[in-house]
ROVEX-830771 format. One record per residue (C-alpha): x, y, z. Coordinates in steps of 0.25 Angstrom, whole numbers, padded with zeros to 4 digits, always signed. Example, Ala and Ser with C-alpha at 12.3 -4.5 7.8 and 13.67 -1.06 7.14 Angstrom:
BEGIN
+0049-0018+0031;+0055-0004+0029;
***
This chain:
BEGIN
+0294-0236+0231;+0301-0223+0229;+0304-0217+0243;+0310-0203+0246;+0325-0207+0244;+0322-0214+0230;+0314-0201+0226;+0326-0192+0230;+0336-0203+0222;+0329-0201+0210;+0326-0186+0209;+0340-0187+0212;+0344-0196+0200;+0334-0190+0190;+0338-0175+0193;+0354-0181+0191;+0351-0187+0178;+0343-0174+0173;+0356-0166+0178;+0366-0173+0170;+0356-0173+0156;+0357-0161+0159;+0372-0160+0160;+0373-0167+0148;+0364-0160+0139;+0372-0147+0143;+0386-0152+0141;+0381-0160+0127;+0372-0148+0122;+0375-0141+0111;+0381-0127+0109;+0374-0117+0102;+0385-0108+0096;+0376-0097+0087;+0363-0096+0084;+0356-0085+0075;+0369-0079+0073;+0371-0077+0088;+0380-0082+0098;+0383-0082+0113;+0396-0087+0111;+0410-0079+0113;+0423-0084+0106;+0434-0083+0117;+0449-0083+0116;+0459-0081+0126;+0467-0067+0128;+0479-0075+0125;+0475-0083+0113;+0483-0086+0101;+0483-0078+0087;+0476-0090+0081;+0466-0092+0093;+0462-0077+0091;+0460-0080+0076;+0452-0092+0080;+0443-0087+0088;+0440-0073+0076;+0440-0085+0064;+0428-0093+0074;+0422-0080+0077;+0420-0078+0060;+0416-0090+0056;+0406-0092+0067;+0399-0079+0061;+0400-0083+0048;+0392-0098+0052;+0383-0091+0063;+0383-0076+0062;+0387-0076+0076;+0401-0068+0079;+0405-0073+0091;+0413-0063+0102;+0429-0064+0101;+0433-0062+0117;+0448-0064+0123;+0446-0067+0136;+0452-0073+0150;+0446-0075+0160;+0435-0064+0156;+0422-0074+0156;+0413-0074+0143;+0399-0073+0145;+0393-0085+0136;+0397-0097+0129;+0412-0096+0123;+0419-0103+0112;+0434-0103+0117;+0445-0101+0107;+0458-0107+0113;+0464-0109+0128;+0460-0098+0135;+0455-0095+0151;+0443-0097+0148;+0443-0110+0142;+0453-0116+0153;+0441-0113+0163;+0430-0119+0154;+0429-0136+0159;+0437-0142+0146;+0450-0148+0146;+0458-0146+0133;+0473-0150+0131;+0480-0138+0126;+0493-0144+0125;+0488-0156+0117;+0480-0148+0108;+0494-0141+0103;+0495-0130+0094;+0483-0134+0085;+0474-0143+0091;+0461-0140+0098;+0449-0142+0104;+0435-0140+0102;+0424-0142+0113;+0411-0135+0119;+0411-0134+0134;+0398-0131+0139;+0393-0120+0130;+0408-0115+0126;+0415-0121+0114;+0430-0123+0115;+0439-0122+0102;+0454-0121+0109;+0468-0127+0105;+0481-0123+0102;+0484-0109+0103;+0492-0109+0089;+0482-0114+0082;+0473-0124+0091;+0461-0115+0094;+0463-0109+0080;+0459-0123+0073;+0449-0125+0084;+0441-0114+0079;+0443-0119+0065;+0439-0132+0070;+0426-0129+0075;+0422-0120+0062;+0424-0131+0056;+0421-0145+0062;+0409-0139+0070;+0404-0129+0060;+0407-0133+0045;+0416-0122+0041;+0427-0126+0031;+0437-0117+0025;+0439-0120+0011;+0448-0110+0003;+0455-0095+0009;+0448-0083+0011;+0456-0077+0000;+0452-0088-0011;+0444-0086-0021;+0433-0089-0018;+0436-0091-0002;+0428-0105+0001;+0424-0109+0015;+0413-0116+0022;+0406-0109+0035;+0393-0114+0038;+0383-0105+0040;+0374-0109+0053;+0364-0101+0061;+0366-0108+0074;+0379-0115+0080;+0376-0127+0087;+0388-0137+0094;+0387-0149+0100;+0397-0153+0110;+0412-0153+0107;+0424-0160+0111;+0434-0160+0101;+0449-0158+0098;+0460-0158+0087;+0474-0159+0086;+0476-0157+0072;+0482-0172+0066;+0493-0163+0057;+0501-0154+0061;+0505-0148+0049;+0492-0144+0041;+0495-0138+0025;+0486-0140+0014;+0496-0134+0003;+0490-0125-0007;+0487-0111-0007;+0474-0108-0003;+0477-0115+0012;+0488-0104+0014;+0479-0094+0018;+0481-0094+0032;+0465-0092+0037;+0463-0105+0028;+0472-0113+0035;+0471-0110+0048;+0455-0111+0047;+0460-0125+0040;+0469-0130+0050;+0482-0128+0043;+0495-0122+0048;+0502-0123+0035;+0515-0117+0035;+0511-0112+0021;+0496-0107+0025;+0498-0089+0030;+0493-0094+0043;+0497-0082+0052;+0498-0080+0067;+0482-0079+0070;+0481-0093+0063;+0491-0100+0073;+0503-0101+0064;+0506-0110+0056;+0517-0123+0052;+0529-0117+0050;+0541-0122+0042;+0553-0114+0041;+0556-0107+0028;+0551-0117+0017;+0557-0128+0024;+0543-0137+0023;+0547-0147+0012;+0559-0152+0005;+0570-0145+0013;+0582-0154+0010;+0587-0144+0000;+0585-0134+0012;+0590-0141+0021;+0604-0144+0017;+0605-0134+0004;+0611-0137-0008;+0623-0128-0005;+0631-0138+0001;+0630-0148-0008;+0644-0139-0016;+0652-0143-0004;+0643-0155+0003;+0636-0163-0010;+0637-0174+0003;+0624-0168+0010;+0617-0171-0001;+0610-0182-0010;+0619-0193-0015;+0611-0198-0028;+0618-0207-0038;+0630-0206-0030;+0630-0192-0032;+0627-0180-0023;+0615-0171-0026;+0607-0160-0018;+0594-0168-0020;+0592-0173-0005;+0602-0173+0005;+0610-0184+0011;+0603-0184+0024;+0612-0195+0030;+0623-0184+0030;+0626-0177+0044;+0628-0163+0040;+0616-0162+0032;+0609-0166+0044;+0615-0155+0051;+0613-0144+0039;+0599-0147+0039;+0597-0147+0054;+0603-0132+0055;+0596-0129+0043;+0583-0134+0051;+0588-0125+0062;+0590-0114+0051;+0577-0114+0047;+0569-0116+0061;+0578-0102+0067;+0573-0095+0055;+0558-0101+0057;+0555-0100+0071;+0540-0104+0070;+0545-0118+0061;+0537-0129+0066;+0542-0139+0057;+0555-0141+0047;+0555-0150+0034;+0568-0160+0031;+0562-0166+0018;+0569-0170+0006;+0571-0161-0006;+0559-0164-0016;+0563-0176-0024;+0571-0188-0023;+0586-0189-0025;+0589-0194-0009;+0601-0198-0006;+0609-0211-0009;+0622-0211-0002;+0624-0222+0008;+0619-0217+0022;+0604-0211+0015;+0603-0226+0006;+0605-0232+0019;+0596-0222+0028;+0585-0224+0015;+0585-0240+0014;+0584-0241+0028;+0572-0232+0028;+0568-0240+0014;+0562-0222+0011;+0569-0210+0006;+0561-0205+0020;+0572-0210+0028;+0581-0202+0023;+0574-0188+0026;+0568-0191+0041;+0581-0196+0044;+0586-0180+0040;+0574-0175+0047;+0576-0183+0059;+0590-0178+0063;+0587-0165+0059;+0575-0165+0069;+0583-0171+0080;+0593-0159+0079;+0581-0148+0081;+0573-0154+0090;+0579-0148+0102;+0580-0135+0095;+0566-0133+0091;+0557-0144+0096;+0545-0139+0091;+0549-0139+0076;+0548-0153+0068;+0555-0158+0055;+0548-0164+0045;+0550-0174+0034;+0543-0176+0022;+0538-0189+0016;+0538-0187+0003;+0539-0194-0010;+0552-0202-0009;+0551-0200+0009;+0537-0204+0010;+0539-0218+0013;+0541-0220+0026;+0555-0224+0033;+0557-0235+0039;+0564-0233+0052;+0567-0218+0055;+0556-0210+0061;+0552-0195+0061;+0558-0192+0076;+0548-0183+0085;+0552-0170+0078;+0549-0174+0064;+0536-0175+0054;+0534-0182+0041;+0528-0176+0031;+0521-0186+0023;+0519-0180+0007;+0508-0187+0002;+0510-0185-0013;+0509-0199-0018;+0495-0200-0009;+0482-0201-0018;+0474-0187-0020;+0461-0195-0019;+0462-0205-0008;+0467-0203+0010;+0481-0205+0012;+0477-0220+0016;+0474-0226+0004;+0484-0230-0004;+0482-0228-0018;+0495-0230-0023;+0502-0218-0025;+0509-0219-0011;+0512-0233-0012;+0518-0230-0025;+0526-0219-0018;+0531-0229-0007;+0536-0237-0016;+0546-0228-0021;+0561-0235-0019;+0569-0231-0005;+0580-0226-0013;+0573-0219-0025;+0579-0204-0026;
***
């Protein structure tokens, strides 16, 4: 028997469940970006956004027209309300007073989220590079644009779809890029549009102010620097900072177990880093080569390490010590390569310093976990071979 009460119970019940299908069918439903080569939406950026989050928000704005046909409105705004949906580049205003949470400060300089928030879409990161790669991001994850080859090659060869309606489902996703170095060393990935569209900040790429900066290293100072480091100037007066090979000095390597040359290298490190301001990052890596050298503290340091590797971390490590209070943002890095790729077998990097790791005994044809020989071969190169 359904009496007054029951009836009110489930009109209430039945319209609840209605509400939240309801609810749900509006959060989940999905976002129609352009259509017919028209759209409703406006790109916004904030009045205080970055080079690269301006330049973001123009590259968007050109390859939506070039898929849809649609060129979507630039506007810098505040606190101005926009009339329609939105797609926000960056931290602005009026993103912080849209219902999203998004961790800035773990984003750091390039990482990024991409999210739809009701009818608004979200791509905002970083402000050197973040919301920069988020646009990228979503051209290409979301829309299937690929950047093969430079503007300036001939012929020029990239992929942008061409769709007449630009559908989205519902987003929620975020990227901190896994490397943080990114160069692909030829020539064609130093046009600076190309790289920055690829997610590169090559400190070899001409990737300008608009495209967030890049990596820097100062000078030429990225690979091989022992010869730079402690030049072979002193060797005339000071043969003692320098490789001891067959009982003889040569300017092959240096003797790294030696303090002074710590100490030259460490101001030549501050030499450089005064003269490149914007250096992110210093190599300290072995001339190109073997020749290391044998006197009696580097054999020790080296059989103990049972790797040539010990040897130069143990430079790189001193010498970031000695920076680090100076400039705590910049890292040394050591290169594993050749005779220094096998791994020590007690020293660590210390927190301000990366390893490089040169893959040039890896097989061209398979991942870098399948062992096909040539890096096991490589390994097994004696501790104390020049």
């Amino acid at each position: 028997m359904i009496t007054k009460a029951n009836l009110f119970t489930v009109v209430i019940s039945t319209t609840v469940v209605v509400l939240l299908i309801g609810l749900c069918a509006t959060v989940h439903a999905d976002i129609m970006l352009a259509s017919g080569g028209q759209s409703d939406y406006t790109i916004v950026i904030d009045q205080r956004c970055s080079p690269s989050e301006q330049y973001g928000a123009e590259e968007l704005q050109m390859f939506l027209e070039q898929i849809c046909g649609a060129k979507l409105p630039i506007r810098r705004i505040n606190v101005i309300p926009v009339s329609g949906p939105m797609i926000l580049v960056g931290r602005s205003e009026v993103l912080d007073r849209l219902p999203v949470d998004i961790d800035f400060a773990a984003l750091g300089d390039e990482g990024f989220v991409i999210k739809t928030v009701g009818s608004d879409l979200v791509l905002a990161g970083g402000r050197l590079r973040g919301s920069m790669y988020a646009c990228y991001e979503f051209l290409d994850k979301y829309l299937g644009c690929r950047w093969f080859t430079a503007e300036g090659a001939t012929p020029a060869v990239s992929r942008i779809p061409r769709r007449k309606t630009i559908k989205l489902p519902d987003i929620d996703y975020q990227k901190i890029p896994a490397l943080e170095y990114r160069c692909t060393d030829y020539r064609e990935a130093q046009d600076g549009d190309w790289a920055a569209r690829n997610r590169m900040n090559s400190t070899f790429a001409r990737l300008e102010q608009k495209h967030g900066g890049k990596i820097v290293w100062p000078g030429k100072a990225w690979v091989h620097t022992f010869r730079r480091l402690v030049p072979a100037g002193y060797f005339a007066e000071h043969p003692e900072y320098f490789a001891e090979v067959d009982g003889k000095r040569q300017t092959s390597q240096l003797c790294v177990t030696n303090p002074e040359v710590v100490k030259i290298a460490t101001e030549t490190v501050r030499m450089w880093l005064g003269l490149w301001p914007e250096a992110n990052i210093v190599s300290v890596s072995a001339n190109d080569g073997g020749g290391f050298c044998g006197c009696e503290n580097c054999v020790a340091l080296t059989e103990r390490e049972g790797s040539r590797a010990g040897q130069v971390l143990y430079l790189a490590n001193q010498i970031a010590d000695n920076i680090k209070d100076e400039f705590p943002d910049v890292a040394i890095s050591m290169l594993a390569y050749s005779p220094t790729m096998i791994p020590p077998k007690h020293i660590r990097p210390h927190s301000n310093v990366i390893v490089r790791y040169a893959t040039i005994h890896a097989c061209r044809s398979h991942p870098l976990t399948r062992d096909c020989g040539d890096e096991a071969r490589a390994a097994s190169t004696p501790a104390n071979a020049s």
